[in-house]
C-alpha positions as semicolon CSV with decimal commas, in nm:
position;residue;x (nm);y (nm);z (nm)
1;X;0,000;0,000;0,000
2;X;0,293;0,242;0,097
3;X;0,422;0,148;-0,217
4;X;0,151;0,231;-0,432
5;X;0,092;0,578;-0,280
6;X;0,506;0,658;-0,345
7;X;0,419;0,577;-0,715
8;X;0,127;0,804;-0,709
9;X;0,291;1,059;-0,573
10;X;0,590;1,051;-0,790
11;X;0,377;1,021;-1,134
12;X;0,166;1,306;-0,979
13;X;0,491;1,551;-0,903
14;X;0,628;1,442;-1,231
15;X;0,307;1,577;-1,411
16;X;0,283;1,860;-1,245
17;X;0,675;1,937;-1,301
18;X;0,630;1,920;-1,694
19;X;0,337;2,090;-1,666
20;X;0,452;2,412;-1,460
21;X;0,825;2,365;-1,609
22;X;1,004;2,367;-1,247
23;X;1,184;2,778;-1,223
24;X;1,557;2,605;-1,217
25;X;1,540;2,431;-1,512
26;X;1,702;2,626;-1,736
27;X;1,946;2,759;-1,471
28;X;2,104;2,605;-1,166
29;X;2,104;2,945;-0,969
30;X;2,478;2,970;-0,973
31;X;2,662;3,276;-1,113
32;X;2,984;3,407;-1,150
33;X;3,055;3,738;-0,996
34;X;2,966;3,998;-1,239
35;X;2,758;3,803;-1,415
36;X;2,399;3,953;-1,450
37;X;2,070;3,827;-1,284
38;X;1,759;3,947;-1,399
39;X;1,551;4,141;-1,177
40;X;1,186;4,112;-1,288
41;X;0,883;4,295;-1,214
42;X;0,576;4,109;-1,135
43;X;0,275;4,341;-1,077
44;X;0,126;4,667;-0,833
45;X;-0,190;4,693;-0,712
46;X;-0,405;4,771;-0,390
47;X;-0,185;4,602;-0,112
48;X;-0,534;4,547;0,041
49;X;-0,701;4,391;-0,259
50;X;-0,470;4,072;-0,386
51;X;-0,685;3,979;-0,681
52;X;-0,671;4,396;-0,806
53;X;-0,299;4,391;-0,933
54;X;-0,200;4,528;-1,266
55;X;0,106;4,564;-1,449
56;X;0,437;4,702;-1,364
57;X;0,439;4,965;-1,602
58;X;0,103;5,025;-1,620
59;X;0,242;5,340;-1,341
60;X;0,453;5,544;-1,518
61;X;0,811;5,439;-1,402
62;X;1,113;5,393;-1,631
63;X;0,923;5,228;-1,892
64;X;1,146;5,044;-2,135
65;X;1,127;5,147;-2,535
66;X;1,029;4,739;-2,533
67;X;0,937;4,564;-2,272
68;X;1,096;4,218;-2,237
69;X;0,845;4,021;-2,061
70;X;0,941;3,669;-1,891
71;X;0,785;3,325;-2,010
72;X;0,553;3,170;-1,729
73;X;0,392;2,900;-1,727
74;X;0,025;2,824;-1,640
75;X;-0,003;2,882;-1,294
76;X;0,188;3,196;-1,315
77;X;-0,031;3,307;-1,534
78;X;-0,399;3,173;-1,351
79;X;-0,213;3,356;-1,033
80;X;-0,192;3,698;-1,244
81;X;0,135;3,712;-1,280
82;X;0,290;3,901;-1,565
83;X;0,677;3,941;-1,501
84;X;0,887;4,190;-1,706
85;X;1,277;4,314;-1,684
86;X;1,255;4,537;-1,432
87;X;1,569;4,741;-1,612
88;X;1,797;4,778;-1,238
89;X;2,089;4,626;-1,315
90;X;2,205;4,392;-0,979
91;X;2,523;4,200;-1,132
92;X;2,610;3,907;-0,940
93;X;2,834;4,121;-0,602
94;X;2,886;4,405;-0,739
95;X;2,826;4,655;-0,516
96;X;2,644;5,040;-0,616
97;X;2,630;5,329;-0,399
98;X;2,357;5,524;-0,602
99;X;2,276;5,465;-0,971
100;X;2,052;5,692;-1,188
101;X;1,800;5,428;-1,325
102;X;1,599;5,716;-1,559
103;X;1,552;6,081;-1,553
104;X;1,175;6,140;-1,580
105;X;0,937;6,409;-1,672
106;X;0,615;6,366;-1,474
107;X;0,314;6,475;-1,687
108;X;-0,016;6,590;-1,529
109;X;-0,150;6,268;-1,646
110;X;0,161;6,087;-1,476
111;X;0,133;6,240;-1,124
112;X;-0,269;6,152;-1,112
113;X;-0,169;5,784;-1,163
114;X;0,079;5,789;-0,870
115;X;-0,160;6,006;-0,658
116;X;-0,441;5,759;-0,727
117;X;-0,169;5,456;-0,664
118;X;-0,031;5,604;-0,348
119;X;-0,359;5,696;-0,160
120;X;-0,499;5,340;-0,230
121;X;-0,162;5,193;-0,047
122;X;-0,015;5,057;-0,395
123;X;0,251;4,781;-0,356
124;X;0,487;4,636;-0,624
125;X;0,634;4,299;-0,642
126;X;0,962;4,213;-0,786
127;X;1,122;3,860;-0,832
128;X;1,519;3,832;-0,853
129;X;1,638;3,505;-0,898
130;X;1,343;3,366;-0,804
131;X;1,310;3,512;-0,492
132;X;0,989;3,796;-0,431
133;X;1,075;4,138;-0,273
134;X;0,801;4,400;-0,219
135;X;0,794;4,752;-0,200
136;X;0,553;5,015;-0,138
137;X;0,511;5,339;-0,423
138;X;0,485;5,603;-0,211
139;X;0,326;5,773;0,127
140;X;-0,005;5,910;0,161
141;X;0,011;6,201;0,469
142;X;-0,339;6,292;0,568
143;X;-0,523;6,508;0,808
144;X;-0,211;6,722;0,840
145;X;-0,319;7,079;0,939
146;X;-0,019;7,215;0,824
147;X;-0,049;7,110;0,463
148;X;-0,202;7,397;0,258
149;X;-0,476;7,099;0,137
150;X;-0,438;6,890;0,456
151;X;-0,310;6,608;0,291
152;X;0,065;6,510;0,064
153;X;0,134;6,243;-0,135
154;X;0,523;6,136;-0,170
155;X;0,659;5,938;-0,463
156;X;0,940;5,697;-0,363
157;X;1,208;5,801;-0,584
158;X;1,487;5,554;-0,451
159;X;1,514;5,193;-0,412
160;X;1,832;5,004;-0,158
161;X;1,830;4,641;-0,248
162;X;2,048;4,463;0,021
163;X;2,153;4,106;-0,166
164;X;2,275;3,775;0,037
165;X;2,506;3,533;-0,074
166;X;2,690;3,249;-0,039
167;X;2,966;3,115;-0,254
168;X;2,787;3,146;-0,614
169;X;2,438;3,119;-0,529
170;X;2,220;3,424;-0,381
171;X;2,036;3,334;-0,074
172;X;1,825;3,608;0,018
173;X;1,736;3,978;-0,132
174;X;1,546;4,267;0,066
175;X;1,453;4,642;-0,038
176;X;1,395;4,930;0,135
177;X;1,236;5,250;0,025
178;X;1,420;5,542;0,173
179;X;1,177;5,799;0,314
180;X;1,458;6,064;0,288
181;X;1,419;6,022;-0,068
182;X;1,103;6,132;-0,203
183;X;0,934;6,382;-0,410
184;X;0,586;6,586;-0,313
185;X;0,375;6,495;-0,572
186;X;0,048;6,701;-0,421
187;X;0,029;6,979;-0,667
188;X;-0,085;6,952;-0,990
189;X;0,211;7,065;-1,170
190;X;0,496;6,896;-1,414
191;X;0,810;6,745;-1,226
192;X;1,169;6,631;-1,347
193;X;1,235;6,317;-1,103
194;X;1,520;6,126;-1,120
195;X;1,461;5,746;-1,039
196;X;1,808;5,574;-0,810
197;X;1,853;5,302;-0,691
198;X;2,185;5,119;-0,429
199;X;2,311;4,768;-0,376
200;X;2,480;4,617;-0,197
201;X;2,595;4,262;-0,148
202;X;2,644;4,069;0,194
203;X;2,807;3,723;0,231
204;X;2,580;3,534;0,441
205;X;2,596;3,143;0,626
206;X;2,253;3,009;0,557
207;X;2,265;2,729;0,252
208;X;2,108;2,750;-0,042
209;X;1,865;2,481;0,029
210;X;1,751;2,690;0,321
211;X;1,681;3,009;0,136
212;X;1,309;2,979;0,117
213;X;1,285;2,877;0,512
214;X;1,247;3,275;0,535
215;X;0,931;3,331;0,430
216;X;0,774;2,979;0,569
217;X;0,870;3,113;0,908
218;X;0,609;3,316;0,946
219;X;0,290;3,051;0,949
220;X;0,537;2,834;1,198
221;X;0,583;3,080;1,484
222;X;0,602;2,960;1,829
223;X;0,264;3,153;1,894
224;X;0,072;3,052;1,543
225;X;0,203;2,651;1,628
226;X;0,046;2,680;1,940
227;X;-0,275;2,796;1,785
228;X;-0,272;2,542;1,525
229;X;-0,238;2,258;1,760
230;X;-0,489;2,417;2,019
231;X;-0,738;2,422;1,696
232;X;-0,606;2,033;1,639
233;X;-0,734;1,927;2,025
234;X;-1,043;2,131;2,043
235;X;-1,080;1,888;1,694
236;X;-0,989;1,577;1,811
237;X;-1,184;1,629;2,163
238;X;-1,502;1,684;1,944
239;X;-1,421;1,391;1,744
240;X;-1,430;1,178;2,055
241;X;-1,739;1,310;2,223
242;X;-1,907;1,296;1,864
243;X;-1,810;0,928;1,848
244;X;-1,894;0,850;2,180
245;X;-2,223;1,010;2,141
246;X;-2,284;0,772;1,827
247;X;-2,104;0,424;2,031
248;X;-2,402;0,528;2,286
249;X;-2,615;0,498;1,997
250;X;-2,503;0,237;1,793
251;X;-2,455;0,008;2,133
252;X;-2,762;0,127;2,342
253;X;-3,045;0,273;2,104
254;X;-2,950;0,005;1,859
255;X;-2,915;-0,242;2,059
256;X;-3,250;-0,223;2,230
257;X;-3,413;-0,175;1,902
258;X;-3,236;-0,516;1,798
259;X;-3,409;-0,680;2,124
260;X;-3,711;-0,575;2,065
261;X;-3,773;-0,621;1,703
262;X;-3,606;-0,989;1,773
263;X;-3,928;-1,051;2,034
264;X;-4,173;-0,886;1,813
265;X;-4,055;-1,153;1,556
266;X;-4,125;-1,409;1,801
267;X;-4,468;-1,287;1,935
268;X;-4,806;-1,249;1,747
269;X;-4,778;-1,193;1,391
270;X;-5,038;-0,919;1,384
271;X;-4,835;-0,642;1,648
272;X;-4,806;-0,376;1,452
273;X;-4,441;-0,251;1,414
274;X;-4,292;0,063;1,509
275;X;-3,986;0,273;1,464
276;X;-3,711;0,235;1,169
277;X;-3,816;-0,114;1,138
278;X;-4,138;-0,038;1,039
279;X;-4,014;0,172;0,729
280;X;-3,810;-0,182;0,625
281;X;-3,986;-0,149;0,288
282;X;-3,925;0,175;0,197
283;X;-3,553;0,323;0,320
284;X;-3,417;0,181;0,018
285;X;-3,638;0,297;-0,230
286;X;-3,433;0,489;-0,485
287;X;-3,460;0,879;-0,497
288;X;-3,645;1,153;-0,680
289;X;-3,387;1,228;-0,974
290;X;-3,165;0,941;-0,929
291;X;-2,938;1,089;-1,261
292;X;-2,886;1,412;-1,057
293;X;-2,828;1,214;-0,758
294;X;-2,591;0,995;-0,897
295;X;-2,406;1,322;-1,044
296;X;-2,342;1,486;-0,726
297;X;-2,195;1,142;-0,592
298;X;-1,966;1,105;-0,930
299;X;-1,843;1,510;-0,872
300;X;-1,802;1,473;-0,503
301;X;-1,580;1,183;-0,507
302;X;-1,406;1,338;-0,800
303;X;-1,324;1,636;-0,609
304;X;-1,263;1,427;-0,284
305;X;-0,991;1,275;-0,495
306;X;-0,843;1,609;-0,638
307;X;-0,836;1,690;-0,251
308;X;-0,648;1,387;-0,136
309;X;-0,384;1,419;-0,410
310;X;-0,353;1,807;-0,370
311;X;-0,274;1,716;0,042
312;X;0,002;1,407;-0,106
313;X;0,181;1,670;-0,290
314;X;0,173;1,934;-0,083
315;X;0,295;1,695;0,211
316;X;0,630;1,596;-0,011
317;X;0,690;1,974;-0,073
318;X;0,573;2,077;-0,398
319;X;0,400;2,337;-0,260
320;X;0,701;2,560;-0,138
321;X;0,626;2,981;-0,019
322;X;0,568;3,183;-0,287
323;X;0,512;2,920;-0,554
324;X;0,137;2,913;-0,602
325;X;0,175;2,907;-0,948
326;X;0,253;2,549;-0,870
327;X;-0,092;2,471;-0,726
328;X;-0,283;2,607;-0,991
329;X;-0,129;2,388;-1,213
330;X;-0,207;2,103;-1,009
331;X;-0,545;2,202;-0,950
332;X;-0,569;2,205;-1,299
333;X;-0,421;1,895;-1,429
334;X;-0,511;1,702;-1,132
335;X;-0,906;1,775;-1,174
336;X;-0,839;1,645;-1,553
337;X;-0,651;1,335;-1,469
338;X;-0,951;1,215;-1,185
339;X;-1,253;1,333;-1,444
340;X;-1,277;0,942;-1,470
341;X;-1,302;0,881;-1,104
342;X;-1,625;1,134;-1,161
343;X;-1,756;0,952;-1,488
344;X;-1,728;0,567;-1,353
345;X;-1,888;0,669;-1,013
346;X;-2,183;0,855;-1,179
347;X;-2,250;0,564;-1,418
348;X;-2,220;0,308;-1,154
349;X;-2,406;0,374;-0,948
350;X;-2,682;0,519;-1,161
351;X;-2,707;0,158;-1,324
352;X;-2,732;0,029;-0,952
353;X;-3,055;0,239;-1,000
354;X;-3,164;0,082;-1,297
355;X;-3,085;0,444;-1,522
356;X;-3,125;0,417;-1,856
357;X;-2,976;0,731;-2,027
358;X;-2,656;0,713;-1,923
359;X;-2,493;0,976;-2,165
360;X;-2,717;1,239;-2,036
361;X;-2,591;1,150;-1,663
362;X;-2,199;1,178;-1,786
363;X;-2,310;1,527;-1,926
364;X;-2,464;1,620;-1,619
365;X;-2,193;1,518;-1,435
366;X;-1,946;1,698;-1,658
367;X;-2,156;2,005;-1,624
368;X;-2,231;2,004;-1,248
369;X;-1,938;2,152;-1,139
370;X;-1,723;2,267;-1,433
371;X;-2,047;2,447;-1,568
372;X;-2,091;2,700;-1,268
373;X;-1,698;2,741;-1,267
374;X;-1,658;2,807;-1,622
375;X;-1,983;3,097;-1,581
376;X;-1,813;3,233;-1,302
377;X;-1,480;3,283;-1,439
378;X;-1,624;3,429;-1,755
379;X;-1,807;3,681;-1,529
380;X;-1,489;3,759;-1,360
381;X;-1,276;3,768;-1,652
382;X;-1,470;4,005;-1,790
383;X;-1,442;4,244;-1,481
384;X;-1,076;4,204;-1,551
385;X;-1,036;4,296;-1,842
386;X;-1,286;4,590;-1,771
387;X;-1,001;4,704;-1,524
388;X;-0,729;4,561;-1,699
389;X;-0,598;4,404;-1,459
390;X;-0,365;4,082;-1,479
391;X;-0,612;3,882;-1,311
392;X;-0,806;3,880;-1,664
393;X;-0,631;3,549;-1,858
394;X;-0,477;3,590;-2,204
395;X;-0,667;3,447;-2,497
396;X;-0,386;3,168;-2,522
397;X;-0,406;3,073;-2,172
398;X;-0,813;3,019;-2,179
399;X;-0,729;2,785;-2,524
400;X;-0,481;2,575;-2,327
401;X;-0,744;2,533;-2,072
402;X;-1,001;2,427;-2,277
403;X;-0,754;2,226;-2,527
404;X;-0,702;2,026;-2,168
405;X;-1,110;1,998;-2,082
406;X;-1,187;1,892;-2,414
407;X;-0,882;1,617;-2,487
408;X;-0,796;1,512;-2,127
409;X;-1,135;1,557;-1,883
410;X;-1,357;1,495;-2,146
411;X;-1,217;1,187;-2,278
412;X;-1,166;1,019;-1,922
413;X;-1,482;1,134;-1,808
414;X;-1,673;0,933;-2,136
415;X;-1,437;0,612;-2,061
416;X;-1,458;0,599;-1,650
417;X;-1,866;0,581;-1,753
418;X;-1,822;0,332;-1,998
419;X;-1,608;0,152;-1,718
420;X;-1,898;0,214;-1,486
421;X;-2,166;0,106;-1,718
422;X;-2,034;-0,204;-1,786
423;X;-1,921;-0,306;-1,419
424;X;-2,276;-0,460;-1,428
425;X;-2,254;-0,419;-1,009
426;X;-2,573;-0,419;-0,842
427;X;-2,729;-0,225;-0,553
428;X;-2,638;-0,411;-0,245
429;X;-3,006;-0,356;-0,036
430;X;-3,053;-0,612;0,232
431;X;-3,504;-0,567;0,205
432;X;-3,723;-0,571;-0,036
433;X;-3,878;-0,259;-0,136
434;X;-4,262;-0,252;-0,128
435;X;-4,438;-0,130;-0,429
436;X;-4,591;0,157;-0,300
437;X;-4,421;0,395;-0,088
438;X;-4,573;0,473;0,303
439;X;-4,695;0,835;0,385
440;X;-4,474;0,994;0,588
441;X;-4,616;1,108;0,946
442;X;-4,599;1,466;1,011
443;X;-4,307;1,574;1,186
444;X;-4,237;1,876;1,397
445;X;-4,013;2,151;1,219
446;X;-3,709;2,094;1,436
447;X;-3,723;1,726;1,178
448;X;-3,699;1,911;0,822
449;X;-3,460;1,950;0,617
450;X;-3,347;2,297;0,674
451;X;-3,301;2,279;1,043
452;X;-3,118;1,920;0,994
453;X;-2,861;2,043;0,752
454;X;-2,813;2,380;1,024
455;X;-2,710;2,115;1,308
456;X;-2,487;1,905;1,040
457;X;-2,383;2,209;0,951
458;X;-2,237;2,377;1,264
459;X;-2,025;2,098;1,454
460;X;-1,782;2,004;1,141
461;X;-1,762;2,328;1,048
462;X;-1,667;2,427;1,450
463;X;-1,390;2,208;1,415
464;X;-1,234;2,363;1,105
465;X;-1,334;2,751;1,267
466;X;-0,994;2,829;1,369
467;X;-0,792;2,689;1,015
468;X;-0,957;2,879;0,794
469;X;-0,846;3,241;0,901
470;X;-0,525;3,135;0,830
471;X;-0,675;2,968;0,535
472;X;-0,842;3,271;0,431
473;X;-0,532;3,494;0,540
474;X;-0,289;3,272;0,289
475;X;-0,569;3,305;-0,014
476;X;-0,669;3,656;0,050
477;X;-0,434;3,795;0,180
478;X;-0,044;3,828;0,208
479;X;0,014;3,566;0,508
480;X;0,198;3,261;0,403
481;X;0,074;2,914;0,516
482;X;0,288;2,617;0,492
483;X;0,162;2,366;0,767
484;X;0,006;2,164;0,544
485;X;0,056;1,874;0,769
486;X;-0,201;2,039;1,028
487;X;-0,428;2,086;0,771
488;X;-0,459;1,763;0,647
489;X;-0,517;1,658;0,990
490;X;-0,786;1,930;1,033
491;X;-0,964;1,812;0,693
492;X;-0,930;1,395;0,804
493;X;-1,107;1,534;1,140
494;X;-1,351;1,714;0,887
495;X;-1,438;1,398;0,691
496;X;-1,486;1,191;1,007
497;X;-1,682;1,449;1,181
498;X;-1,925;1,447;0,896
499;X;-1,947;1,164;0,819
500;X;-2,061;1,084;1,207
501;X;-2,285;1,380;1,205
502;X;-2,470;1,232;0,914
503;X;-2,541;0,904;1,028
504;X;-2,640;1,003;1,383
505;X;-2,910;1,237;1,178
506;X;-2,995;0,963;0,954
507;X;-3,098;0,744;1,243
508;X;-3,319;1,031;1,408
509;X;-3,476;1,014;1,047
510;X;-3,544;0,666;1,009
511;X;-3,658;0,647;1,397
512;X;-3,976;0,834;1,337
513;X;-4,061;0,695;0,992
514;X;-3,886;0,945;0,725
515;X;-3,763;0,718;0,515
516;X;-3,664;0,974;0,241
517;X;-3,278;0,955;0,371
518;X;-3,111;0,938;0,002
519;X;-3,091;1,321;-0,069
520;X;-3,126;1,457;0,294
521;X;-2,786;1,281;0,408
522;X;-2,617;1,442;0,120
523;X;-2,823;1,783;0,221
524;X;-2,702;1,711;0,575
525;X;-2,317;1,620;0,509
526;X;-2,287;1,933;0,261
527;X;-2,381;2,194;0,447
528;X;-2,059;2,252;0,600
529;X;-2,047;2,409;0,313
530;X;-2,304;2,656;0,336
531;X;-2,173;2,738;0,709
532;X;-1,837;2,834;0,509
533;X;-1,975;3,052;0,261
534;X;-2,158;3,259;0,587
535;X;-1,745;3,246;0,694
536;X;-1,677;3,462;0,377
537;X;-1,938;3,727;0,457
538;X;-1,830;3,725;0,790
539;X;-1,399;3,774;0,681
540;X;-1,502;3,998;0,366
541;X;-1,651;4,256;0,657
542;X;-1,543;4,178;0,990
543;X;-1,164;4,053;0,919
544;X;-1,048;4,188;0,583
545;X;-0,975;4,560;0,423
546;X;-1,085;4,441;0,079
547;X;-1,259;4,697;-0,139
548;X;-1,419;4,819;-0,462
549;X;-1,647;4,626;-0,727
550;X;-1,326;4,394;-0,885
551;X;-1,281;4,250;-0,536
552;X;-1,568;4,167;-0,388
553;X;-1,663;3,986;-0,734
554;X;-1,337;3,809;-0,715
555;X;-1,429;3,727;-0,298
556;X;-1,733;3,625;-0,354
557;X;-1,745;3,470;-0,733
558;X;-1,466;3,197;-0,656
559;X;-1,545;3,149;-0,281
560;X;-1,943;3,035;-0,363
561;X;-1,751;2,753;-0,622
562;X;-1,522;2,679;-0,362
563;X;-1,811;2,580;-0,094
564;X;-2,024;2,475;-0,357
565;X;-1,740;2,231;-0,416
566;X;-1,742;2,151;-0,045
567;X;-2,071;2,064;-0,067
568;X;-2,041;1,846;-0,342
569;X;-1,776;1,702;-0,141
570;X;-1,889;1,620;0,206
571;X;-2,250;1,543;0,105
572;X;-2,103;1,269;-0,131
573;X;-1,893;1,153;0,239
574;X;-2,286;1,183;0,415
575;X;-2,389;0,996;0,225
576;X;-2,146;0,716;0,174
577;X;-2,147;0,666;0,570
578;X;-2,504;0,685;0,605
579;X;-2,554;0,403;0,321
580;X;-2,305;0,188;0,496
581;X;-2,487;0,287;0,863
582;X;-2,822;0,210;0,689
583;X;-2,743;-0,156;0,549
584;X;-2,570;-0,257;0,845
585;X;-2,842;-0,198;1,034
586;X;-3,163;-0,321;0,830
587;X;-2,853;-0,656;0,755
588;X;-2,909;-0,740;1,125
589;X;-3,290;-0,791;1,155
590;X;-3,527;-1,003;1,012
591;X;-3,709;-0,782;0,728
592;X;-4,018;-0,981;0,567
């Protein structure tokens, strides 16, 4: 078993290293003093909105006559980045004490962009030898009495870049803006401004294999661990009170239950029966839409796998700071490679059903997912390019991603249902079902559906609470997160928590006499979901500085397919456990 999951990982690593084209490839980071290393410029925006970033020169800097812009590959490009030559010039330890970069005549048109840029807190983000620096444009001073407007806005005119090495191979780069150095850009008049920049080079210890440990320190603080692994044991203690509140169940409840249906069996054959055992004929009578039942199963255990793959990667450290564009890619490829996981659970299990039309359950399984994706990004593409921003993909980048949907998820998806269709396995259901279904008794409103999938809701998603800040603070934000171990012990915790929560609900349901359980348990074990998606309203306003029309469509657009994937996700789990709950216990009586 160990073996087989080395292989996977390995064939899944080597995919996704062809696919991204690993940044070392072409170089092996060593240099020869003198020798130049590009500097390249990645993007500026908002530094409170991280999808609203633009190009470099899109403010007017330096700009080159031609701008030499850097190959990425796709997950650069899905995370926005759009890297250029930057134009400094830091050769490989050679030191500069100031160096003119341009000499610049700031139009009227030029000193609006940086006023706009500076009073919305612009950042810029730079990558030298693959290693990111940031920088801020310029400083906004407001409220000041003694301005003749009450507020000044400051351009940053030079830039000190302070370089580590060691041996041939740099280790670690930092800049600093020198407030001394600026230039008032309040009134509304042309200025000449001469752009500098300094470097200098410092021999340092730490190895080169240990230059990225830097910016991974910061999710593995002393104080952060001890948050993480508080979060962990508040987990794990609900985990064992959950399970102990089911053992009391499964050995008490059901246990009576066994008792007494055994001595009903053995008394008169006209006592009525009572209970879940009275329902015998009826719990496994197959659902209302059984194609779009059997479509949410085939694209939650799709994405259950894309999840459990993701985690196996990130675990052997593909996933290092500062390399999303990494995880993009695999998000990508990955959710192509498991499209026949999604196609040969659909169709198997919809023949368990006796389906018919099986093609227009692997389109609807195709669809269920992708299809609300592929609106949403259009939406939000659109908004891009409305605000030309480099969150708006290029017209190459969208054909790639449909040249993979249509030759790679397509494809699988039609073979894993002709794999499914012809696995000829049948539904596994230990009674007969009667021909005509019983009424359901009226049940108090504490018993539907909405108030069921509120308290499956709440207790998995309590024990995830704490994660997703830092989550959230990693994806929207510019903390770094790197434990991935914790959180693939938080989301193991999540998929046991469910799937308890679901059965113990399922139970209730069958107890008084619902014996409509298919689509409720995957209602039930989804709706952590929905308690995640009230999460994002609660960050967007509560937690987070985010802002203006672009961001809150970014927020909100890919955070509701996110959940919505969630649900998908842990309703397929529901409902899995409660199937497995449900035939073990009708398995152990005598059903007639």
């Amino acid at each position: 078993m160990a073996g087989n999951l080395n292989k996977s990982t390995a064939i899944l690593a080597l995919v996704l290293a062809i696919v991204c084209g690993v940044h070392g490839g072409a170089s092996d980071h060593k240099y020869s003093k003198g020798e130049h290393v590009p500097l390249y410029a990645n993007k500026v925006g908002p530094f409170s909105n991280p999808s609203e970033t633009y190009r470099y020169f899109d403010l007017p800097f330096c700009p080159p006559d031609k701008v030499n812009e850097k190959r990425e590959d796709l997950g650069e490009v899905l995370n926005g980045d759009r890297m250029v030559d930057a134009r400094y010039k830091l050769d490989f330890q050679e030191n500069k004490d100031s160096e003119l970069l341009c000499s610049k005549k700031l139009t009227k048109e030029d000193l609006e962009k940086f006023r706009e840029a500076i009073r919305k807190d612009y950042y810029f983000q730079m990558y030298y030898d693959d290693l990111p620096i940031w920088g801020f444009i310029g400083k906004f001073e407001k409220e000041n009495k003694a301005l003749p407007n009450g507020a000044r806005y400051l351009l940053y005119k030079h830039i000190h870049f302070e370089i580590y090495y060691k041996n041939d191979r740099v280790i670690e780069i930092n800049v600093r803006t020198d407030p001394s150095f600026t230039v008032d850009i309040t009134e509304d008049k042309e200025v000449e401004v001469d752009f500098m920049y300094s470097v200098k080079w410092v021999e340092t210890k730490v190895p080169f294999e240990r230059r990225m440990d830097k910016y991974a320190k910061q999710s593995s603080l002393p104080q952060h661990l001890e948050i993480h692994w508080f979060s962990i044991i508040n987990s794990c203690v609900t985990v064992l009170l959950l399970t102990g509140f089911l053992a009391t169940i499964l050995m008490r409840v059901l246990k009576n239950d066994f008792i007494k249906y055994s001595h009903d069996e053995e008394s008169t054959d006209d006592q009525e029966e009572t209970g879940w055992k009275y329902i015998h004929g009826d719990v496994f009578r197959y659902p209302q839409h059984k194609s779009l039942f059997c479509a949410v199963l085939g694209s939650g255990t799709q994405l259950f796998a894309l999840a459990i793959f993701i985690f196996m990667l990130a675990l052997v450290g593909v996933f290092y700071p500062y390399n999303r564009g990494a995880l993009y890619t695999a998000l990508v490829v990955i959710y192509a490679l498991t499209s026949g996981i999604a196609g040969y659970t659909a169709a198997s299990f919809y023949y368990q059903l006796e389906g018919s039309n099986w093609v227009r359950n692997l389109l609807l399984t195709g669809c269920l997912f992708c299809g609300p994706l592929f609106l949403t990004f259009c939406f939000l593409n659109t908004v891009a390019i409305a605000y030309n921003a480099t969150a708006a993909l290029p017209f190459g980048t969208i054909m790639v991603i449909l040249l993979i949907w249509t030759l790679v998820t397509s494809p699988l998806l039609v073979l894993g249902g002709i794999a499914g269709k012809n696995s000829k396995a049948e539904f596994q259901a230990p009674c007969r079902t009667t021909k005509y279904p019983r009424e359901i008794p009226p049940l108090p409103f504490y018993r539907g559906t909405i108030s069921q999938m509120a308290m499956a809701g709440f207790l998995p998603f309590s024990a995830i609470y704490i994660e997703l800040y830092y989550i959230f603070a990693s994806v929207w934000g510019h903390k770094i997160y790197t434990i991935y171990s914790i959180l693939f012990i938080v989301f193991i915790i999540l998929i046991i928590v469910t799937a308890f929560i679901t059965i113990a609900l399922t139970y209730f349901q069958l107890a008084v006499e619902d014996h409509e359980w298919w689509w409720r348990s995957v209602l039930c074990g989804g709706s952590t979901g929905v308690f995640i998606f009230g999460y994002c309203l609660y960050y967007y306003f509560a937690r987070s500085d985010m802002t203006g029309f672009m961001q809150t469509s970014f927020f909100f657009g890919y955070m509701a397919c996110i959940c919505y994937g969630f649900f998908l996700m842990l309703g397929t789990v529901g409902f899995r456990a409660s199937l497995l709950f449900v035939r073990h216990i009708y398995r152990s009586i005598k059903c007639e």
